[in-house]
C-alpha positions as CSV (number, residue, x, y, z in Angstrom):
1,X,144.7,118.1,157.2
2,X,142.4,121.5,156.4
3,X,144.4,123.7,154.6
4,X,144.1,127.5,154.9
5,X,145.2,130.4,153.9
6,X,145.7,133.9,155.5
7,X,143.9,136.7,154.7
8,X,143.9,140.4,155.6
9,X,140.4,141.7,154.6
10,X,138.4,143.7,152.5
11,X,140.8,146.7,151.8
12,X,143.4,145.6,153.5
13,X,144.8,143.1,151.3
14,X,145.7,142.8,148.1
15,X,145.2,138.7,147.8
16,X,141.1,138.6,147.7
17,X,139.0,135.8,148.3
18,X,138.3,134.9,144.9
19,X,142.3,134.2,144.3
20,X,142.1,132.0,147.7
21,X,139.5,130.6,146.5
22,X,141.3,129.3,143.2
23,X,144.3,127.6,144.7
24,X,143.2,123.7,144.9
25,X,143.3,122.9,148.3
26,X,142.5,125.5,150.0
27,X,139.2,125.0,152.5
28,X,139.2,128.3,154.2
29,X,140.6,132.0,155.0
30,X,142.3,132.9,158.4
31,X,141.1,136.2,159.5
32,X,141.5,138.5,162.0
33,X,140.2,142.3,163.0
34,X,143.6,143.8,161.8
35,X,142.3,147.7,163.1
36,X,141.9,146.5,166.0
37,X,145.1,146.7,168.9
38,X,144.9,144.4,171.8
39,X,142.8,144.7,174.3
40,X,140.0,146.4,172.2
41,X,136.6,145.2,172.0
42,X,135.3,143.3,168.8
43,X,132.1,144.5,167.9
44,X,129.6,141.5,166.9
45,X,128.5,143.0,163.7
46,X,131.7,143.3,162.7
47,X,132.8,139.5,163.7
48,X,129.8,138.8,161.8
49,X,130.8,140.8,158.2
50,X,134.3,139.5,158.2
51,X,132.6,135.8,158.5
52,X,130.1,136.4,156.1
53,X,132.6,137.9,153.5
54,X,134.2,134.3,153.8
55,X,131.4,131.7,154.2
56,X,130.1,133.5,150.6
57,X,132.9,132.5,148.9
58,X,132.2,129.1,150.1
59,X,135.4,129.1,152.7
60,X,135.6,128.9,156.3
61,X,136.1,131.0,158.7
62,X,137.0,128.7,161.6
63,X,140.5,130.0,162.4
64,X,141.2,133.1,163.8
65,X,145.3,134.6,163.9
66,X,145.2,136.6,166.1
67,X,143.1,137.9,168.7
68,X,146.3,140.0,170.6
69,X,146.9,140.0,174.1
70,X,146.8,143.1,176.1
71,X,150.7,144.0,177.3
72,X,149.0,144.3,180.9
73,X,148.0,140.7,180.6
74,X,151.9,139.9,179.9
75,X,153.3,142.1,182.5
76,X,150.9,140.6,185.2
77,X,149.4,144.6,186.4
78,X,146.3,145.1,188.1
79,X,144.3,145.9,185.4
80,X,144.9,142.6,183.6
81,X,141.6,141.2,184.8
82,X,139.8,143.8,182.2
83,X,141.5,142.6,179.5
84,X,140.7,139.5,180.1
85,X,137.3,140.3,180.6
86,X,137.4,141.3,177.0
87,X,139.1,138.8,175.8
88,X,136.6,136.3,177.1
89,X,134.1,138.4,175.1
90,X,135.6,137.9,171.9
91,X,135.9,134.5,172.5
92,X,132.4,133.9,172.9
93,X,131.3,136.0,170.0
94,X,134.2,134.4,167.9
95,X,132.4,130.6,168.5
96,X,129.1,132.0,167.2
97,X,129.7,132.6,163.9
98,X,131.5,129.3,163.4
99,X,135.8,129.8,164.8
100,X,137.5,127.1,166.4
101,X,140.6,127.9,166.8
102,X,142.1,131.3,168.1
103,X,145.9,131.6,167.2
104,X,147.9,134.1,169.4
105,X,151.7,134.8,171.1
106,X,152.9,136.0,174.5
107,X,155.7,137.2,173.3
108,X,156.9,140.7,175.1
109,X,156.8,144.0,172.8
110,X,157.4,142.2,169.8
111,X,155.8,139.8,168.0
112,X,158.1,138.3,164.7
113,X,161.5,140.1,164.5
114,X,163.8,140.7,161.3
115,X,166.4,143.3,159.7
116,X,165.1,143.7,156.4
117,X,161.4,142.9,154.7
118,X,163.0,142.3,150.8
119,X,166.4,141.0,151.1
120,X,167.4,139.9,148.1
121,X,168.2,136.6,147.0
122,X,170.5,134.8,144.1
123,X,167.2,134.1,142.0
124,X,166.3,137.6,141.9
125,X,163.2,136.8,144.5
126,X,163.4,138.7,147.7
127,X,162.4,137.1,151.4
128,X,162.3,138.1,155.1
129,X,165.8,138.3,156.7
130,X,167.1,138.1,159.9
131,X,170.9,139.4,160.3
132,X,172.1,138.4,164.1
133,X,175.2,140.7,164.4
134,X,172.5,143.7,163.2
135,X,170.3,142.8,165.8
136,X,172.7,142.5,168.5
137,X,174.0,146.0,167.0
138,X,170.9,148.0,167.1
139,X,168.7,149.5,169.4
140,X,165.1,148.2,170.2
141,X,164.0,151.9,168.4
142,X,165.9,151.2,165.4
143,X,165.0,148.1,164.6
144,X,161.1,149.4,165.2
145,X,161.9,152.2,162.7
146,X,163.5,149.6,160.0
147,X,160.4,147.2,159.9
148,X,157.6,150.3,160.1
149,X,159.6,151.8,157.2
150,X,160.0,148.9,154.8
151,X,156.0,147.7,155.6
152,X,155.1,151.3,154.1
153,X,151.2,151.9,154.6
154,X,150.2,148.1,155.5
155,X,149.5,146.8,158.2
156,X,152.0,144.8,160.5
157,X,150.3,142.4,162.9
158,X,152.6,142.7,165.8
159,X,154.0,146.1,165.1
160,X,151.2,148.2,165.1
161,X,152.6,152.0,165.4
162,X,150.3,153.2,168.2
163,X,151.9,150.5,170.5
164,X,155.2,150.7,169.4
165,X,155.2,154.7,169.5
166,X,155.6,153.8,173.6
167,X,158.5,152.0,173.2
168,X,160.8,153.1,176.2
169,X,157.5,153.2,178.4
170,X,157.0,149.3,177.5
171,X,160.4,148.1,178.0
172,X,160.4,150.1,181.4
173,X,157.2,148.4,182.3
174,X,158.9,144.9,181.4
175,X,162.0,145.1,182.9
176,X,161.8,143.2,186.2
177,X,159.2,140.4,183.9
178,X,161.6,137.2,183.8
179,X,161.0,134.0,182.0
180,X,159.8,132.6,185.1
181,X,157.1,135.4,185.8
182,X,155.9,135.8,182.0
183,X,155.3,132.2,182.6
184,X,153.1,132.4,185.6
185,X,151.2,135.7,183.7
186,X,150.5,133.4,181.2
187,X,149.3,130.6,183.3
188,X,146.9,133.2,184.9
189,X,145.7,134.5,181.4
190,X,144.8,130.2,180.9
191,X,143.6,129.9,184.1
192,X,140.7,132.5,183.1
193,X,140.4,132.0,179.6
194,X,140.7,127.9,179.3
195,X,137.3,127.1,180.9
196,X,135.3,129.9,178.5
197,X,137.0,128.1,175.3
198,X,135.9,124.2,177.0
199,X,132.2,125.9,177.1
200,X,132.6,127.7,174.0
201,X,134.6,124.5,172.1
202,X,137.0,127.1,170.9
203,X,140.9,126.1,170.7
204,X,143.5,128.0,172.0
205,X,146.5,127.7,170.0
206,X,149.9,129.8,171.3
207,X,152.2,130.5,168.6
208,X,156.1,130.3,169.3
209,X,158.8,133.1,169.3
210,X,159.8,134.0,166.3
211,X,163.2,134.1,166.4
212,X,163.3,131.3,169.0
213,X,165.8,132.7,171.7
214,X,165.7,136.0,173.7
215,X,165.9,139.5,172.2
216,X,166.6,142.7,173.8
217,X,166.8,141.1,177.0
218,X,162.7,140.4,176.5
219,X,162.3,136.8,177.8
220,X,161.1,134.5,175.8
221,X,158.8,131.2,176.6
222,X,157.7,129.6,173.5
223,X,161.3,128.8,171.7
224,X,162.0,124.8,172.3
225,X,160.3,121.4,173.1
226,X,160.7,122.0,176.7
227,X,159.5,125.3,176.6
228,X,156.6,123.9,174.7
229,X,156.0,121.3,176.9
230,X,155.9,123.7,180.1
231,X,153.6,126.0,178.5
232,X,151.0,122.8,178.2
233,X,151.0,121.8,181.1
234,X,150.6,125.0,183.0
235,X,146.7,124.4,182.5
236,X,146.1,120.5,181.2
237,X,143.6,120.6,178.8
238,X,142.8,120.2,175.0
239,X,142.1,123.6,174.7
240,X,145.1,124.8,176.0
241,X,147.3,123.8,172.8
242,X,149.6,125.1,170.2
243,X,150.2,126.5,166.6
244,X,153.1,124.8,165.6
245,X,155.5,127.0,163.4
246,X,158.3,125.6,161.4
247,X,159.8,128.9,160.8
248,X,159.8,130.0,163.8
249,X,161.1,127.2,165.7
250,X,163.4,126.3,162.3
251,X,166.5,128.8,163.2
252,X,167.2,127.3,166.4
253,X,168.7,124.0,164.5
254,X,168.6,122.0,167.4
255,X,164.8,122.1,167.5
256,X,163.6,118.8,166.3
257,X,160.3,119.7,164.7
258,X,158.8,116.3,163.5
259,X,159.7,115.2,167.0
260,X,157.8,117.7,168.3
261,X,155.0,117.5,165.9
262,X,154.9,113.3,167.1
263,X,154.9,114.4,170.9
264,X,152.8,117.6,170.8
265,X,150.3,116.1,168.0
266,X,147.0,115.9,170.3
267,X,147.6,119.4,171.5
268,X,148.3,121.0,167.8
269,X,145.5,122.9,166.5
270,X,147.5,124.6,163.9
271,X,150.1,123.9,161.9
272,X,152.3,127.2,159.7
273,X,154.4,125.3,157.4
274,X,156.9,127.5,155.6
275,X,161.1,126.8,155.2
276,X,164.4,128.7,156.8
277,X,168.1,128.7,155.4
278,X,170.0,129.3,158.2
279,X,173.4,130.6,157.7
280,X,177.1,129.7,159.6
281,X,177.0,133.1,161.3
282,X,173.2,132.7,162.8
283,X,171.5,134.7,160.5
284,X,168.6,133.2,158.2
285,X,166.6,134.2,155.2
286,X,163.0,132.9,154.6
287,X,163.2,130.0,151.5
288,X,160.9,128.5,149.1
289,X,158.5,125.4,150.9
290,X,160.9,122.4,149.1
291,X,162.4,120.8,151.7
292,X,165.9,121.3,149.9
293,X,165.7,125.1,149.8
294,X,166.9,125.4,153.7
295,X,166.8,123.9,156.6
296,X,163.6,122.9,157.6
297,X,162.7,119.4,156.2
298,X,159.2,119.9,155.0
299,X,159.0,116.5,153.7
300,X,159.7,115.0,157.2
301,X,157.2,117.7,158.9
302,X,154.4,116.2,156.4
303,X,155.1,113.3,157.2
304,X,155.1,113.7,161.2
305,X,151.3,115.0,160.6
306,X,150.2,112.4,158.4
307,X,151.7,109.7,160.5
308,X,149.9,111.3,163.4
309,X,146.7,111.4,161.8
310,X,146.6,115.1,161.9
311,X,143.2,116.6,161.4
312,X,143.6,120.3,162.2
313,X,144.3,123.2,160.0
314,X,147.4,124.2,158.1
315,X,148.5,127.2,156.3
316,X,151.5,128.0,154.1
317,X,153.7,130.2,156.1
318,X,155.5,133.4,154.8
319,X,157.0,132.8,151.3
320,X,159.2,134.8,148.9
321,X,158.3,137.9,146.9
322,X,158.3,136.7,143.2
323,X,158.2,138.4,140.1
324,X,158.0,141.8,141.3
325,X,155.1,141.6,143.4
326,X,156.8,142.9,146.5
327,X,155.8,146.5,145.0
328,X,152.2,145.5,146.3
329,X,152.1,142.8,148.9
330,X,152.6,142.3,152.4
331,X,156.0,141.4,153.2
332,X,156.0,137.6,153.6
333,X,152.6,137.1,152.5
334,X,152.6,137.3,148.6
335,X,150.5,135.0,146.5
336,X,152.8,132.9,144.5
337,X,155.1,131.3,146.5
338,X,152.8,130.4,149.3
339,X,150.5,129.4,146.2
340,X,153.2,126.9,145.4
341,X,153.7,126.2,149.2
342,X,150.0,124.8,149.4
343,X,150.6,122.9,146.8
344,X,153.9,121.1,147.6
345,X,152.5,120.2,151.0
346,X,149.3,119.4,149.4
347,X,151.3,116.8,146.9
348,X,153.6,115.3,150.2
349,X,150.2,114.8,151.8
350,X,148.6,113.1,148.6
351,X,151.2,110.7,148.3
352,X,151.5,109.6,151.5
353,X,148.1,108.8,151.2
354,X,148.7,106.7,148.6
355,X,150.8,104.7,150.7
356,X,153.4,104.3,148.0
């Protein structure tokens, strides 16, 4: 197990690589190009700075989160070959400077979806929350307007304002995709992409939907076992695997993760460990890492990895705002819970080593 941590950039984040750096553990910094939307092309000298920045601070940059997928890719238009195109060409300039594994979604319009940013919680932390009846309740515009307002001025990987300002043009655009088409747009997208990343021995790693069942009649084909399954084999190859998230496969309670961490271990090139209380009425808040805190047994997950031999990269997932640092940080991604994240999956993994 590598563990990682994610990491905005120079400017653009108020975690820097000397506090990675400091948490015991921690081998190297996920990165992206977070000003640049899909389908945009990434420059080599900047793929290059961004790498740099890392390997200096003796980290590495081999995982990538995310390189987005163009909409036109998704939808299945004629222009989807471009983007593709470009996508190849990050790809290749990606492997040179060291990255081996490429995290991205399919999901339609939206990437992550919740109700509110800093819910508060009985400690006097605050988390990401998800309130079902709000959801079902709201329009696909309001719900845009409540997560732009409570990010502020940062970023949002998967809600980038210029994309979302086209909202009804999007949803008109995906209203005749079903399950079954986003499926065969996807397998297209593999189709091009798969043989570039066997020549380039880069990874492809799809992240699921997050929350794991449909939204605003968006379909949605990342959400169970048999989804996962399906997705795998639409192009059967190493390359062609998955970033296995506990948090967003955690609200559906009837996904068995360690299961599918013990079926799908070959094919996992990424693991995003992080916990989910999920409430009677459907709605869930984001919890500390101990397995006791909600839902998702962390300890069993750990375990599942370990007793797979699991060799790939980890990061701790979202975490809780603590002691008033949600007046600077990212929402889910402060420093000290996913700090203390690391380390409880670090100490789960150390013991089972020990073979107690």
């Amino acid at each position: 197990m590598q563990m990682t941590w994610r990491w905005y950039g120079e400017g653009n984040d108020d975690i820097t690589l000397d506090h990675i750096k400091q948490i015991p553990g921690v081998m190297g910094a996920v990165w992206s190009l977070h000003d640049k939307v899909a389908g945009e092309v990434w420059e080599m000298d900047r793929i290059q700075e961004v790498a740099d920045q890392i390997k200096a601070k003796g980290l590495s940059p081999a995982v990538v989160e995310s390189v987005n997928v163009h909409d036109d890719i998704k939808i299945g238009r004629d222009t989807r070959d471009a983007y593709i195109d470009t996508y190849i060409d990050t790809i290749r300039k990606l492997s040179k400077v060291g990255v081996k594994v490429i995290c991205y979604n399919f999901m339609p319009i939206f990437d992550w979806t919740r109700t509110d940013l800093y819910k508060q919680t009985e400690d006097g932390s605050n988390a990401l929350f998800y309130q079902k009846d709000l959801v079902e309740g709201l329009t696909a515009q309001e719900i845009v307007d409540r997560i732009l307002k409570g990010a502020g001025d940062k970023t949002m990987p998967g809600w980038e304002p210029e994309r979302l300002a086209k909202l009804e043009e999007l949803f008109e655009a995906y209203k005749h995709v079903t399950e079954e088409k986003l499926t065969e747009n996807l397998k297209y997208f593999l189709e091009r992409i798969i043989p570039i990343c066997e020549e380039e021995e880069v990874l492809m790693a799809i992240h699921p939907d997050d929350p794991p069942w449909p939204i605003f009649g968006l379909p949605r084909i990342v959400r169970s076992r048999d989804h996962i399954r399906k997705v795998l084999d639409l192009v059967d190859s190493h390359y062609n695997g998955l970033t296995l998230c506990t948090g967003s496969l955690g609200p559906n309670l009837d996904n068995d993760i360690p299961g599918m961490i013990r079926e799908f271990g070959d094919r996992i090139h990424f693991a995003h460990i992080r916990n989910v209380k999920v409430m009677d009425n459907g709605d869930f808040i984001e919890s500390s890492h101990r397995a006791s805190d909600g839902n998702v047994d962390i300890v069993e997950v750990v375990k599942a990895y370990h007793d797979g031999g699991f060799d790939g990269y980890v990061r701790p997932d979202h975490g809780r705002h603590l002691w008033g640092e949600e007046e600077n940080c990212r929402p889910g991604y402060g420093l000290y819970d996913r700090a203390m994240g690391a380390m409880y999956i670090l100490g789960i993994w150390d013991t089972l080593e020990r073979k107690y």
